[in-house]
C-alpha positions as CSV (number, residue, x, y, z in Angstrom):
1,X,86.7,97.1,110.5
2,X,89.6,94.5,110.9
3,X,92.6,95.3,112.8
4,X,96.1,96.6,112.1
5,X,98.9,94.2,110.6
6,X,101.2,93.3,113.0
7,X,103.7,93.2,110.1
8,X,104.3,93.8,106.7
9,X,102.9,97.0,107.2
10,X,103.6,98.3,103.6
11,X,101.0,95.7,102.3
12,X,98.2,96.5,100.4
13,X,94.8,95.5,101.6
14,X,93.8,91.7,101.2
15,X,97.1,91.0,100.3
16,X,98.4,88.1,102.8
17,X,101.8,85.7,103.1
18,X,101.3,82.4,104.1
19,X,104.9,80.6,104.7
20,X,106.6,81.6,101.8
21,X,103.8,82.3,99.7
22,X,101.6,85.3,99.0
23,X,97.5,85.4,98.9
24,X,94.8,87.6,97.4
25,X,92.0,87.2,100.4
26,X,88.7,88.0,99.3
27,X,85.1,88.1,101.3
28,X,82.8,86.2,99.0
29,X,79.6,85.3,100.1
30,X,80.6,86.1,103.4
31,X,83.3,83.6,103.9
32,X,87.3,84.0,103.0
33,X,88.6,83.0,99.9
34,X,92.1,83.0,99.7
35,X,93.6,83.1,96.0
36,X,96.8,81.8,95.5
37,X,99.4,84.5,93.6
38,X,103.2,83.7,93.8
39,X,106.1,83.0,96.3
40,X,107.5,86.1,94.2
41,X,106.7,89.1,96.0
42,X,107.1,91.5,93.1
43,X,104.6,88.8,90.9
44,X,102.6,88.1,93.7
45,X,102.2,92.3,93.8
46,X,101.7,92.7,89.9
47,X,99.0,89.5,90.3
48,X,97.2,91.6,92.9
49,X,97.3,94.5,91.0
50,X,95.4,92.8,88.3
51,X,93.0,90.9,90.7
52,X,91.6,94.2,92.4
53,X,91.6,95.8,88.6
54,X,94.1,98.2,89.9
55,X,96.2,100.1,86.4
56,X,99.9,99.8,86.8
57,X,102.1,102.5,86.2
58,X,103.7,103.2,83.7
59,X,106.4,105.5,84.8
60,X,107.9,103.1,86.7
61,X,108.6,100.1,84.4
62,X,111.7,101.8,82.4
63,X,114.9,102.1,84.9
64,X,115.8,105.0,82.5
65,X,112.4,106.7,83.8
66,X,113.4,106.3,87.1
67,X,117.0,108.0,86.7
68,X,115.0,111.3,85.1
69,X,112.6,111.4,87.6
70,X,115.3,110.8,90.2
71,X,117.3,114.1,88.6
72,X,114.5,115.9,88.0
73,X,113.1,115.7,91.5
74,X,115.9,114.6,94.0
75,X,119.1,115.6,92.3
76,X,118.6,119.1,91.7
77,X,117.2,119.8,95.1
78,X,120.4,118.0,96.5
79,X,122.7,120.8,95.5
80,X,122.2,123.3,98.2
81,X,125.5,125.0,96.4
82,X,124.9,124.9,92.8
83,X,122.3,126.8,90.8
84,X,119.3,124.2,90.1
85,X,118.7,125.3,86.0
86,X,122.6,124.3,85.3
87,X,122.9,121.1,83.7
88,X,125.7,118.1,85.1
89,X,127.7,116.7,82.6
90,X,126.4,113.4,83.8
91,X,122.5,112.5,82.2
92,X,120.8,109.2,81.0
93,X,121.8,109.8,77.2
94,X,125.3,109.8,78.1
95,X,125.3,106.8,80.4
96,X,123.3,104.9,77.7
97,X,127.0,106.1,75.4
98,X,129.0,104.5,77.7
99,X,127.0,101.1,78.0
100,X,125.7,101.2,81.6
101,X,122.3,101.2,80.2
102,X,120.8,99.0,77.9
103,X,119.2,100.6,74.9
């Protein structure tokens, strides 16, 4: 078993930086091979994703899924002073009206 990361402690496993760019690190035939992804971290991640055959989600590629998750989870439970079934006037439809979201 290897030791802990001194940093970048929210990495996934075999997932390395080297100066500004990111590695997949794989044991294959019992040495190191180290897999160039991106100096992107967000590709670099996506890359890795693919590399261990790890599915991406879904639910978190839309920025509109994120705001309904966000009021279905967070923002309700945030209003120690309102009821929690009464709707805002504020919602994803309405901003998508106004043009702060991209349809």
């Amino acid at each position: 078993m290897g030791r802990k990361r001194q940093s970048n402690h929210d990495d996934p496993p075999r997932f390395h930086r080297k100066g500004k760019t990111w590695y997949h690190v794989a044991l294959v035939d019992g040495k190191r091979k180290w897999t160039k992804l991106s100096t992107d971290r967000a590709e670099s991640l996506r890359m890795w994703a693919q590399v261990e055959g790890v599915r991406a989600d879904d639910s978190t590629k839309l920025f509109s899924v994120i705001v309904q998750r966000y009021q279905r989870e967070v923002y309700i439970v945030s209003l120690p002073y309102r009821d929690a079934r009464k709707t805002t006037s504020w919602s994803i439809e309405s901003a998508a009206t106004m043009g702060a979201i991209a349809s």
